[in-house]
MIDOSE-1310 file (N, C-alpha, C; in nm, 2 decimals, decimal comma, always signed):
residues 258
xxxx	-1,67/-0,85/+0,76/-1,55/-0,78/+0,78/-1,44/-0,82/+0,68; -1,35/-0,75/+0,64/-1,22/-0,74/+0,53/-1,16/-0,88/+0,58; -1,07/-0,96/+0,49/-1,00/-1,05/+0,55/-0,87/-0,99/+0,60; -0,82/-1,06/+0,70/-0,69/-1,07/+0,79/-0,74/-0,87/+0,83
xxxx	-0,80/-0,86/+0,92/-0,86/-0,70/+0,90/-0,73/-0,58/+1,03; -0,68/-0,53/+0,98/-0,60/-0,46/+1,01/-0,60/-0,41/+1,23; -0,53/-0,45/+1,23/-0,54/-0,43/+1,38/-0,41/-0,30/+1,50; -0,50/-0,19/+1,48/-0,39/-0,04/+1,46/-0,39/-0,03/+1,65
xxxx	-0,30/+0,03/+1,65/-0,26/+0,04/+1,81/-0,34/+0,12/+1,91; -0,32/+0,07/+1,97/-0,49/+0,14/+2,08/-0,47/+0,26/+2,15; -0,31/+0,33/+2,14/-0,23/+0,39/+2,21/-0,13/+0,42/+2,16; -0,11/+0,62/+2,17/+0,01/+0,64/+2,10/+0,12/+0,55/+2,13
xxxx	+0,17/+0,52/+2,31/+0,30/+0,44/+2,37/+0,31/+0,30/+2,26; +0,18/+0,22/+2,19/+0,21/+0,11/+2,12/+0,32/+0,12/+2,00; +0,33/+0,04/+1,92/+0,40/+0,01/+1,82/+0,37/+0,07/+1,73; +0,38/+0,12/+1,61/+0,37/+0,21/+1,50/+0,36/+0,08/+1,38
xxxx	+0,28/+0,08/+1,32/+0,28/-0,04/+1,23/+0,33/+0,04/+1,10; +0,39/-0,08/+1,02/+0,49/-0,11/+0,92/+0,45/-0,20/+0,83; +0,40/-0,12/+0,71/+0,37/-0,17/+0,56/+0,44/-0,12/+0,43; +0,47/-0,26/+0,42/+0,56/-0,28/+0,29/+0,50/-0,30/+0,18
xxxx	+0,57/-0,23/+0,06/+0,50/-0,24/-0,06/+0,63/-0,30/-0,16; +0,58/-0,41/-0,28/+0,63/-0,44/-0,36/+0,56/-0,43/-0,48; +0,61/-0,44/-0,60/+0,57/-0,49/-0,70/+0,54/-0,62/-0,78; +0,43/-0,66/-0,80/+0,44/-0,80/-0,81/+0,47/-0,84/-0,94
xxxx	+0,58/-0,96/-0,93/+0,61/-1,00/-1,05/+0,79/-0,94/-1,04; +0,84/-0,91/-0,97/+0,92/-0,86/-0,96/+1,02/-0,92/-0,86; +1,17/-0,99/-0,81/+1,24/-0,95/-0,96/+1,20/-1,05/-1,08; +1,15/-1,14/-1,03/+1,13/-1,27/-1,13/+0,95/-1,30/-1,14
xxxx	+0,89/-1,35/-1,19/+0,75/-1,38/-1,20/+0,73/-1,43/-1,12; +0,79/-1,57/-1,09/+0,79/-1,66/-0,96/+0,84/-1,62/-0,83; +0,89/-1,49/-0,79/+0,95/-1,44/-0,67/+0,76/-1,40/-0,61; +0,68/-1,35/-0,65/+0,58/-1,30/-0,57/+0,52/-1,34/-0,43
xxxx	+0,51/-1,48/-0,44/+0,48/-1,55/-0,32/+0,54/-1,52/-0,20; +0,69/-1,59/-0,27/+0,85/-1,59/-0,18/+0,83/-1,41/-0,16; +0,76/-1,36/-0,16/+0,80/-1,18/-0,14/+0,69/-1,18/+0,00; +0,62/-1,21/-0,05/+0,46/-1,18/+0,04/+0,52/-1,28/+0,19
xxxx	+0,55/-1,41/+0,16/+0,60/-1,46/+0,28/+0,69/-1,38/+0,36; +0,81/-1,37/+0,29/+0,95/-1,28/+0,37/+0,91/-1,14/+0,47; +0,80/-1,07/+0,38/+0,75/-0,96/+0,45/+0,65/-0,98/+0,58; +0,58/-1,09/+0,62/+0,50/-1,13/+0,71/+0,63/-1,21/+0,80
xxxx	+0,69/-1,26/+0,76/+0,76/-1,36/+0,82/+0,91/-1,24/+0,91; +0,94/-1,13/+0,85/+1,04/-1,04/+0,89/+0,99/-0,93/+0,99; +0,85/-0,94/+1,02/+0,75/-0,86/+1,09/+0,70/-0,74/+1,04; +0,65/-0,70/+0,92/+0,57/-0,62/+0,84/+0,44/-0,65/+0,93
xxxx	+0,38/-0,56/+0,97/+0,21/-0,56/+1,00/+0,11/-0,54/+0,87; +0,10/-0,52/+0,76/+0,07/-0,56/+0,62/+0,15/-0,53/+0,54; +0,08/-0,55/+0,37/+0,16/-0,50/+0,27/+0,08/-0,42/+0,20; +0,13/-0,41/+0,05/+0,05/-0,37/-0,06/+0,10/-0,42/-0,17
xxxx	+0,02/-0,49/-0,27/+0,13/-0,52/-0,30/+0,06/-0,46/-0,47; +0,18/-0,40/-0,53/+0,14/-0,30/-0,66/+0,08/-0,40/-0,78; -0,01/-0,33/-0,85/-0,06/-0,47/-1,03/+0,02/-0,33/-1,07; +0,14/-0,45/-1,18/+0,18/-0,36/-1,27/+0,14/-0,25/-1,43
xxxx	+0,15/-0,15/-1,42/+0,09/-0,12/-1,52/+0,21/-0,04/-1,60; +0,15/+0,02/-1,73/+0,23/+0,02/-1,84/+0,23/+0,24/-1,82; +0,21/+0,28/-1,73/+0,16/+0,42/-1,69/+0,17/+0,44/-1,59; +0,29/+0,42/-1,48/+0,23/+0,46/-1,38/+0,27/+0,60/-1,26
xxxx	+0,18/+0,70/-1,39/+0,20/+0,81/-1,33/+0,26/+0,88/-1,21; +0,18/+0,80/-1,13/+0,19/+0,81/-0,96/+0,31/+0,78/-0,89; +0,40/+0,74/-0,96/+0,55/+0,68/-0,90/+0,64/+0,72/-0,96; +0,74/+0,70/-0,89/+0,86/+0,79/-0,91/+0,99/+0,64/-1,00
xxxx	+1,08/+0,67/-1,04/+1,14/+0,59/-1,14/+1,19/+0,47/-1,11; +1,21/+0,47/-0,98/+1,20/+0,32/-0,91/+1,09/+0,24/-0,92; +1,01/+0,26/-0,85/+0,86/+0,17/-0,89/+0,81/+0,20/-1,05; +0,83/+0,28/-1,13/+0,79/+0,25/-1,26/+0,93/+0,18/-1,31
xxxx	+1,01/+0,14/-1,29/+1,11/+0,03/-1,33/+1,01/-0,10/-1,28; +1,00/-0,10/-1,17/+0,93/-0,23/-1,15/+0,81/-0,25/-1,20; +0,75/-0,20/-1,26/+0,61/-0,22/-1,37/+0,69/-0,28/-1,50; +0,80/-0,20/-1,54/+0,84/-0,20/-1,65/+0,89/-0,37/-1,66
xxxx	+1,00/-0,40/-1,56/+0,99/-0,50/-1,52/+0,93/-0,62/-1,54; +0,84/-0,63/-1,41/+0,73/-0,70/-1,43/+0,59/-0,71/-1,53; +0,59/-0,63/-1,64/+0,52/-0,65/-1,74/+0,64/-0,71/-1,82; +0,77/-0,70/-1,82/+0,80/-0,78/-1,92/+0,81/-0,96/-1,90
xxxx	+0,81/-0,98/-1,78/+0,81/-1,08/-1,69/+0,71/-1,13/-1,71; +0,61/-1,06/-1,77/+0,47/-1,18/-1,83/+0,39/-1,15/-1,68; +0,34/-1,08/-1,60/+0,25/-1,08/-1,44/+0,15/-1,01/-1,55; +0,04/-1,06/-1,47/-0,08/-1,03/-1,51/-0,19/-0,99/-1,36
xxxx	-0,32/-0,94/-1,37/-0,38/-0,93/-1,29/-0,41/-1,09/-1,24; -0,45/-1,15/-1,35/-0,50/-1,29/-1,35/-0,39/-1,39/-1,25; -0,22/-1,39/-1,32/-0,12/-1,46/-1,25/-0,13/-1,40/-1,09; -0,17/-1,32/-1,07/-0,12/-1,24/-0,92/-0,24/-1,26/-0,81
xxxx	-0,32/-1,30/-0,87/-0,45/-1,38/-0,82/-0,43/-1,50/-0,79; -0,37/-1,60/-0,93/-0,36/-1,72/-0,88/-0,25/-1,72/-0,79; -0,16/-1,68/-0,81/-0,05/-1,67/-0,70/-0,09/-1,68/-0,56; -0,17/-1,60/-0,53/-0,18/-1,55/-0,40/-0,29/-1,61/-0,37
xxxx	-0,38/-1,68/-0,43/-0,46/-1,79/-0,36/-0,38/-1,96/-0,35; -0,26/-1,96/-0,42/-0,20/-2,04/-0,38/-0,09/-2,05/-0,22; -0,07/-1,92/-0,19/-0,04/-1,91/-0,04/-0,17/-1,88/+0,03; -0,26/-1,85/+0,04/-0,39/-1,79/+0,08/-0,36/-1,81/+0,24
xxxx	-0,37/-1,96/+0,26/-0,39/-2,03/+0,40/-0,27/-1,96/+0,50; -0,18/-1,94/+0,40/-0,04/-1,91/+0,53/+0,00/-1,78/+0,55; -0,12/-1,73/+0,50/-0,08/-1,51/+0,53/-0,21/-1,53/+0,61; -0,12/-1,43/+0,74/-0,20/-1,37/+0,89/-0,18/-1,24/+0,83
xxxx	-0,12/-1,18/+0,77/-0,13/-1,00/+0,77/-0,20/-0,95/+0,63; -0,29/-0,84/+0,69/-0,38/-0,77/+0,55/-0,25/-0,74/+0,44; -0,34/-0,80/+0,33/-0,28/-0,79/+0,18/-0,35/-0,66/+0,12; -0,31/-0,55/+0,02/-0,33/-0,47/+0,01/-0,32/-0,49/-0,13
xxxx	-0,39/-0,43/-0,23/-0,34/-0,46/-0,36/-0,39/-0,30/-0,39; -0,29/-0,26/-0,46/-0,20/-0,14/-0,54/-0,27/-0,09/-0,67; -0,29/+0,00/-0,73/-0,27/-0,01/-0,85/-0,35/+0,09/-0,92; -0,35/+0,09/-1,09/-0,44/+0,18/-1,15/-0,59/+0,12/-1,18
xxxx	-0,67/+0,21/-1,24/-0,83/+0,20/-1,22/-0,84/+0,10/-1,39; -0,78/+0,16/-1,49/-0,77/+0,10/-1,62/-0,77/-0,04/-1,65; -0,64/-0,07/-1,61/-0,64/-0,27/-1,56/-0,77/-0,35/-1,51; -0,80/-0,25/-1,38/-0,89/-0,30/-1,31/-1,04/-0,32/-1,40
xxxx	-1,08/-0,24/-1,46/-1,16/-0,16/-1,52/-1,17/-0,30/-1,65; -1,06/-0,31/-1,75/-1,02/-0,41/-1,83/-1,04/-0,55/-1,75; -1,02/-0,60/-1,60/-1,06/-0,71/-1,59/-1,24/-0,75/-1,52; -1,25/-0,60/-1,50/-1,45/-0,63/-1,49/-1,42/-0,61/-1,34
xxxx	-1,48/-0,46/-1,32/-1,48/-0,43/-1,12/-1,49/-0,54/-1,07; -1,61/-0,58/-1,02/-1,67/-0,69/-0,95/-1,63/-0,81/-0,98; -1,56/-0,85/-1,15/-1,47/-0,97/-1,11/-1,34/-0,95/-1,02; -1,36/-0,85/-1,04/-1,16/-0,81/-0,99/-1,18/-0,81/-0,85
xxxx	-1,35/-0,77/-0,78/-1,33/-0,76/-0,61/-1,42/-0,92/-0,60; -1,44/-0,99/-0,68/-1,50/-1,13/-0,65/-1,33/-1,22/-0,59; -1,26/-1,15/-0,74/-1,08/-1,24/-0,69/-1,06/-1,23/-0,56; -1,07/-1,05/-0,59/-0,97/-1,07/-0,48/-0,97/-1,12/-0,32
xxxx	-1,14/-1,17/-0,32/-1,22/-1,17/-0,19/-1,17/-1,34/-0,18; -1,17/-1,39/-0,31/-1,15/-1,54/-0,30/-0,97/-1,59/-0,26; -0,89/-1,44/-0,29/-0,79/-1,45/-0,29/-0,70/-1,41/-0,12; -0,79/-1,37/-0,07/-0,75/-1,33/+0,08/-0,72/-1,20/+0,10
xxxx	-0,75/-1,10/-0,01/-0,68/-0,96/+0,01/-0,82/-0,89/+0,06; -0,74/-0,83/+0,19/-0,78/-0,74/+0,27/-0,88/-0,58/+0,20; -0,83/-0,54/+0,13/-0,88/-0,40/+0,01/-0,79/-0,33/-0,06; -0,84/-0,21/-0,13/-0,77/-0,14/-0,22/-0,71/-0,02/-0,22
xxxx	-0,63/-0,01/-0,28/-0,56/+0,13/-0,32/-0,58/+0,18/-0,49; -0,67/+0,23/-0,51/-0,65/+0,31/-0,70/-0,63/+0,45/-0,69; -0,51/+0,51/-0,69/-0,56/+0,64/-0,63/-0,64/+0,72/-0,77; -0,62/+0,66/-0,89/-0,67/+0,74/-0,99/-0,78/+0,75/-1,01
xxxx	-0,86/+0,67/-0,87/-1,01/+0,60/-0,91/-1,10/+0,76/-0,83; -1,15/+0,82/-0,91/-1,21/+0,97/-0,84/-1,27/+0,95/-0,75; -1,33/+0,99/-0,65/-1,44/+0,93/-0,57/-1,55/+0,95/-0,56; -1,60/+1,07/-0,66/-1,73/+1,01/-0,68/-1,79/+0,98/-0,79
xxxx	-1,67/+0,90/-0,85/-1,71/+0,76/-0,91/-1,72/+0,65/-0,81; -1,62/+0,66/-0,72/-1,62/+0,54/-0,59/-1,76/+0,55/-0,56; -1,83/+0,67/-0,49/-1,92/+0,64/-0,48/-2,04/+0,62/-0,55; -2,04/+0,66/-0,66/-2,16/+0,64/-0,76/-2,16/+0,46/-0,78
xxxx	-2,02/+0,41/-0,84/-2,07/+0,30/-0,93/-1,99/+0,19/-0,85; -1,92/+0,18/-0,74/-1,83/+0,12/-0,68/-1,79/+0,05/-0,55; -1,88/+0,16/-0,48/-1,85/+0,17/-0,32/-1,89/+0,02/-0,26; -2,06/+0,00/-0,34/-2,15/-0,11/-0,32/-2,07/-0,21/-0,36
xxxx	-2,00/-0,27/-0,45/-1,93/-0,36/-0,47/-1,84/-0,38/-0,38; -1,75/-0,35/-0,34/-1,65/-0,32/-0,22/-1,70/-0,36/-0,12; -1,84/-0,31/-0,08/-1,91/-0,37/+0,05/-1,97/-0,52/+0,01; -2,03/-0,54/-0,12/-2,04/-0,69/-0,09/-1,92/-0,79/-0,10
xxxx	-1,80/-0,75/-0,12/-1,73/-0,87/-0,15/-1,62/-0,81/-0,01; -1,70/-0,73/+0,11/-1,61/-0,72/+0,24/-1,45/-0,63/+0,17; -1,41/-0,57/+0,09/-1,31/-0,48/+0,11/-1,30/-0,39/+0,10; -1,17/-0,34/+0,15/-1,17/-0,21/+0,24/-1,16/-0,11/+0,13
xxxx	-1,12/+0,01/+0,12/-1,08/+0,09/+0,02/-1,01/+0,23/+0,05; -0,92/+0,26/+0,03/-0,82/+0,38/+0,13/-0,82/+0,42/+0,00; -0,83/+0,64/+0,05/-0,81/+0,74/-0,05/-0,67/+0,77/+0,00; -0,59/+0,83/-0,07/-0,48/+0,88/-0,05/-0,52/+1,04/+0,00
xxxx	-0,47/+1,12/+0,06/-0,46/+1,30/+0,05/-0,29/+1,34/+0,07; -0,30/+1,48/+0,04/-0,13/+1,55/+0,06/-0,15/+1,65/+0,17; +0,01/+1,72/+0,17/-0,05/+1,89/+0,24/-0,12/+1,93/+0,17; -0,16/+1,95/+0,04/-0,23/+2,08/-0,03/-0,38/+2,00/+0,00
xxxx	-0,44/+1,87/+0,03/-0,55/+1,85/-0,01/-0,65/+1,96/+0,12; -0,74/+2,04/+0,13/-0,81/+2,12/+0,24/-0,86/+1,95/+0,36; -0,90/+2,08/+0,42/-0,98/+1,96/+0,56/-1,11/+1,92/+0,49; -1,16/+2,01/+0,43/-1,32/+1,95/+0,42/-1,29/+1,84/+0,29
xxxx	-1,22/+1,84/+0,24/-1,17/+1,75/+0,13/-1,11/+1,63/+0,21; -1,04/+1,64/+0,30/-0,98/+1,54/+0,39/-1,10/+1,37/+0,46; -1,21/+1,53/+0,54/-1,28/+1,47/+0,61/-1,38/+1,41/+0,48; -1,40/+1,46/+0,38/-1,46/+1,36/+0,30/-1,45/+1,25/+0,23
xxxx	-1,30/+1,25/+0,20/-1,20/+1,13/+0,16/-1,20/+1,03/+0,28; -1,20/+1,07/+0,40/-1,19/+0,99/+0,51/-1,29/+0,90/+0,54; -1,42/+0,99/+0,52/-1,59/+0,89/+0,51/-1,56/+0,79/+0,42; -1,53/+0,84/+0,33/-1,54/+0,72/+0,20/-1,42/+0,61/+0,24
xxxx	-1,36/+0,60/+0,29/-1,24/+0,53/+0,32/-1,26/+0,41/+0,43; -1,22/+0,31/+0,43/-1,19/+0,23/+0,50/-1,08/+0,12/+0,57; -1,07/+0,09/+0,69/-0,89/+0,07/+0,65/-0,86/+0,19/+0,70; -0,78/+0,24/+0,63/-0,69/+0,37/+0,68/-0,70/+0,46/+0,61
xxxx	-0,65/+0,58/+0,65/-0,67/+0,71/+0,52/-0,46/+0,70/+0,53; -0,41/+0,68/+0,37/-0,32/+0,74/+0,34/-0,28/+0,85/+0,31; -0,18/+0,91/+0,37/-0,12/+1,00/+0,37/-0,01/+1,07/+0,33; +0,02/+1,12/+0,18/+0,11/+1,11/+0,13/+0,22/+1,24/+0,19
xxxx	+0,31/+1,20/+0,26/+0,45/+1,35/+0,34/+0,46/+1,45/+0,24; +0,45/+1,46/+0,12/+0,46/+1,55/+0,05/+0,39/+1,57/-0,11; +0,38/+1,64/-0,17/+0,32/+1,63/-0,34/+0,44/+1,60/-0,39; +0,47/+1,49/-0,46/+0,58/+1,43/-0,49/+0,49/+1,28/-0,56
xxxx	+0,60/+1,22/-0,64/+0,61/+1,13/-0,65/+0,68/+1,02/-0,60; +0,65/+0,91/-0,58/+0,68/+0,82/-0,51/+0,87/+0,80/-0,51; +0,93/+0,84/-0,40/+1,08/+0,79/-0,40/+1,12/+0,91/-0,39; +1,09/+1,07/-0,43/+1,11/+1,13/-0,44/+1,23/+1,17/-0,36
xxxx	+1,38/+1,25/-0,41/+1,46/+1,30/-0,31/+1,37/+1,45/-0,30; +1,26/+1,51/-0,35/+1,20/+1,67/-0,30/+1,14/+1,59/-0,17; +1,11/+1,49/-0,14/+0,98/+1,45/-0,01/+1,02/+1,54/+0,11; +0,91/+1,58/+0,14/+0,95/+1,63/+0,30/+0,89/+1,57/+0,34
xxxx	+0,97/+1,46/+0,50/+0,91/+1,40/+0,56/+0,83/+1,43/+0,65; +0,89/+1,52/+0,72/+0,82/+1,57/+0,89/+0,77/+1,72/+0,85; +0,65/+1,70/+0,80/+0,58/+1,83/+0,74/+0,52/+1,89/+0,92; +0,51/+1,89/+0,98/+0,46/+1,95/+1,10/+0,33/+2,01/+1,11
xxxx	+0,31/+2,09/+1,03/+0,19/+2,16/+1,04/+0,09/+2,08/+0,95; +0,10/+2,00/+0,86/-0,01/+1,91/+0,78/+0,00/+1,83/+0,92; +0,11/+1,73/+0,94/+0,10/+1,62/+1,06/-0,02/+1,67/+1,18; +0,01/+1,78/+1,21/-0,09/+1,84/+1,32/-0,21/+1,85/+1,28
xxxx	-0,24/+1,91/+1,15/-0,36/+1,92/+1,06/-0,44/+1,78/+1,08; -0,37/+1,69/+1,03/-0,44/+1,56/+1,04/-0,50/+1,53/+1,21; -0,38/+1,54/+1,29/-0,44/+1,48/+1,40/-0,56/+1,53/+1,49; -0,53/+1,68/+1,38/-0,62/+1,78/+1,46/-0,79/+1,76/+1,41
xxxx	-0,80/+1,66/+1,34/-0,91/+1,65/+1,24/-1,01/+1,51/+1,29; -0,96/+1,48/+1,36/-1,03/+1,32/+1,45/-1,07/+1,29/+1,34; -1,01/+1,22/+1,28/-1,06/+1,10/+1,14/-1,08/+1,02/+1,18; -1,19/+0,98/+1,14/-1,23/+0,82/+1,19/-1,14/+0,65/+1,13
xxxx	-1,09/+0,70/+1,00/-0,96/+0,62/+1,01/-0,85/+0,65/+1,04; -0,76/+0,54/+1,09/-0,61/+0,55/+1,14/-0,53/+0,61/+1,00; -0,43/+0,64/+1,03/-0,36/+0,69/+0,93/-0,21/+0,68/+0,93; -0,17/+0,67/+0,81/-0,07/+0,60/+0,75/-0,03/+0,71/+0,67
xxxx	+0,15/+0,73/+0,68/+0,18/+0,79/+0,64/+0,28/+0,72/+0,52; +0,28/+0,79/+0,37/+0,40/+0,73/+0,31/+0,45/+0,81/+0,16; +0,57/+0,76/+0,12/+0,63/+0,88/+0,01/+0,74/+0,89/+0,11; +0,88/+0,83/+0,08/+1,00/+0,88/+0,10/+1,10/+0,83/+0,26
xxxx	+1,03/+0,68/+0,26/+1,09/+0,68/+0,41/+1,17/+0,53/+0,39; +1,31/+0,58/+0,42/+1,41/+0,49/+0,39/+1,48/+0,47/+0,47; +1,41/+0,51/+0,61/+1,53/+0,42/+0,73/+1,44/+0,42/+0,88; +1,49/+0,36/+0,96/+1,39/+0,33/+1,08/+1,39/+0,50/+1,19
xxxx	+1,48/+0,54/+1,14/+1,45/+0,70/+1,20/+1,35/+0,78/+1,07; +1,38/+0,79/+0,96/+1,24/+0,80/+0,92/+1,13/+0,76/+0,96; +1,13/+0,62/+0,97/+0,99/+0,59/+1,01/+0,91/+0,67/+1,12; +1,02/+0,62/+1,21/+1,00/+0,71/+1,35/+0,98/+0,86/+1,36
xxxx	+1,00/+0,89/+1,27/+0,99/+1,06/+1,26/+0,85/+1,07/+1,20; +0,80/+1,00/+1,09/+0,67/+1,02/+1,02/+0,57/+0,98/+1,13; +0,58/+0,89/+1,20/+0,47/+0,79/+1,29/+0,51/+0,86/+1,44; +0,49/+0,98/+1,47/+0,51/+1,01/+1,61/+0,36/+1,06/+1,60
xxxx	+0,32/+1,14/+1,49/+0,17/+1,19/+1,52/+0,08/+1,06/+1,42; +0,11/+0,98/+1,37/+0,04/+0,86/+1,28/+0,04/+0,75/+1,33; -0,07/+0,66/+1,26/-0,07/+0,53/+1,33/+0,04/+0,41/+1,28; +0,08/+0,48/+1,15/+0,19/+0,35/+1,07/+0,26/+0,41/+1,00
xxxx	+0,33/+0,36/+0,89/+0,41/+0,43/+0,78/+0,44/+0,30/+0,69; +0,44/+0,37/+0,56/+0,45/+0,29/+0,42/+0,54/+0,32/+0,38; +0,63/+0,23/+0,32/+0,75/+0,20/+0,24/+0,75/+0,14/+0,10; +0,78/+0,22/+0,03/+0,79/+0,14/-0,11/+0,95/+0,13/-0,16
xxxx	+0,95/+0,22/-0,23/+1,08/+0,28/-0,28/+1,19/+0,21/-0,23; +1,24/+0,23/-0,12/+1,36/+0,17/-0,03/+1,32/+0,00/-0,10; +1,21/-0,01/-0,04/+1,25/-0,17/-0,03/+1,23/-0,27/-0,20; +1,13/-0,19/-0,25/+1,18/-0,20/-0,47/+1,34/-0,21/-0,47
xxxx	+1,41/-0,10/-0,41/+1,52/-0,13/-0,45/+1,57/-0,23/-0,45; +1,56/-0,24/-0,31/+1,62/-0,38/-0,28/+1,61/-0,50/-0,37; +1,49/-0,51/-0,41/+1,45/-0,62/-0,50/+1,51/-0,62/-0,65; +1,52/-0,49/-0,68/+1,58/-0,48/-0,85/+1,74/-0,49/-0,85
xxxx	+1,83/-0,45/-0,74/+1,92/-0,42/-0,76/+2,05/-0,52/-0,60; +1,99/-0,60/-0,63/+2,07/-0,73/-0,52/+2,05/-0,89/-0,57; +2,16/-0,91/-0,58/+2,12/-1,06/-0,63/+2,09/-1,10/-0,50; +2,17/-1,10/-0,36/+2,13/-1,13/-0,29/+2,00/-1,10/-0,18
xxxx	+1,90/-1,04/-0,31/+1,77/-0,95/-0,22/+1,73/-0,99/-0,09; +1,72/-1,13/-0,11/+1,62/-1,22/+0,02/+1,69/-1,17/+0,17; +1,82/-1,14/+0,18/+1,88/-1,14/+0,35/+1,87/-0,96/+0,31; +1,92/-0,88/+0,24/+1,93/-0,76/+0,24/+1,73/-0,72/+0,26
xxxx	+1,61/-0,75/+0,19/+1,51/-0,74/+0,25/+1,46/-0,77/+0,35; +1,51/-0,92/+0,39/+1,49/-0,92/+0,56/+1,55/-0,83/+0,69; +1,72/-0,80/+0,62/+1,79/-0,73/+0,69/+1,71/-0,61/+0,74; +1,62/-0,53/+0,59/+1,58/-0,39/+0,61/+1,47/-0,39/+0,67
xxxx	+1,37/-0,47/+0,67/+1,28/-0,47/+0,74/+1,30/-0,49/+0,85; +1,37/-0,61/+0,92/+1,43/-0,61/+1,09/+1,51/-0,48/+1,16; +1,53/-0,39/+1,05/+1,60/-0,29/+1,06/+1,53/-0,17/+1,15; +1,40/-0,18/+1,05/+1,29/-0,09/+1,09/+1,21/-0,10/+1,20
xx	+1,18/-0,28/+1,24/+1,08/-0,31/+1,30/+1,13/-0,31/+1,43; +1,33/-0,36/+1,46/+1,35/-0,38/+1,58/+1,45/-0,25/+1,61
């Protein structure tokens, strides 16, 4: 089984779990740890936490500031490994690690899921990784080193495309509110008829909703038919643009959670 392995609510009446995403290496090189702590310690039920890259398509201009960022800050795949086997012992919540297929690819698949197994992280996110290359050259790797692997889908993705993204998935199937980029002010949050779509589809993973949610009534609005919701955007901010990040990202997460 995945380490620290995700534990989703047994019942719509439960809690709605809350995953935060940063960028590592961000605002300082040495803040990563102090990030991953704050967020477990503020009551996040996991994270994700992004490898920065020099492309990254998939995001909207706040999280490609934090790549920009943190590549100038010298983070590497390598530093963000040793980092986080240096907390290893004191993280209870699944670790998620973020990112593009390229990097990954440049540091050797199987060394990258040997790390990260040695490293405590729970599984993956690449959305650019096709899947059936997942499944051709990849899948098997992922199962021997125990982690998970989530496809992302939108409204536009069909059901038979859904439910097949879903097989291959483990963990959760993410769910992105709209075709948008990450932060997006186009996001629609409460799509209604995709939300229904999904539920109506008995996925065998829980599902996680994320793309554009910046307050605890968002949350609550995206997670009435879902099992959780993801936060990025909002809380990057926080981190690039506060000297005093540490009480303003505690603030926003207690914000959400209570």
């Amino acid at each position: 089984m995945p380490q620290n392995n995700i534990q989703f609510p047994a019942s719509s009446t439960q809690p709605k779990l809350l995953n935060i995403y940063f960028t590592a290496g961000i605002p300082q090189l040495e803040n990563t740890a102090e990030i991953i702590k704050l967020i477990q310690d503020s009551g996040a039920d996991m994270m994700e936490i992004g490898m920065p890259y020099s492309d990254p398509v998939a995001d909207g201009p706040v999280i490609q500031k934090a790549h920009e960022l943190a590549l100038n800050n010298e983070m590497t795949i390598s530093t963000l490994f040793s980092q986080l086997k240096s907390i290893k012992n004191d993280i209870r919540i699944p670790v998620i690690l973020m990112g593009y297929i390229n990097p990954v690819l440049s540091f050797g698949f199987e060394n990258f899921c040997r790390e990260c197994s040695e490293s405590g992280v729970s599984g993956l996110i690449i959305p650019d990784l096709p899947p059936v290359e997942f499944e051709k050259n990849y899948q098997q790797i992922l199962k021997k080193y125990s982690l998970n692997f989530t496809f992302l889908v939108t409204p536009e993705t069909s059901d038979e495309r859904i439910l097949y993204l879903d097989s291959l998935s483990s963990g959760f199937l993410y769910a992105v509110s709209s075709s948008s980029t990450t932060g997006s002010e186009n996001t629609v949050l409460k799509n209604e008829n995709y939300l229904n779509r999904l539920s109506a589809l008995k996925l065998k993973n829980p599902v996680m909703i994320g793309f554009g949610i910046k307050s605890k009534e968002d949350f609550e609005n995206v997670t009435e038919k879902a099992d959780g919701g993801i936060i990025g955007t909002a809380f990057v901010n926080i981190l690039l643009n506060n000297k005093d990040w540490r009480i303003k990202a505690i603030d926003f997460i207690n914000s959400i959670k209570n």
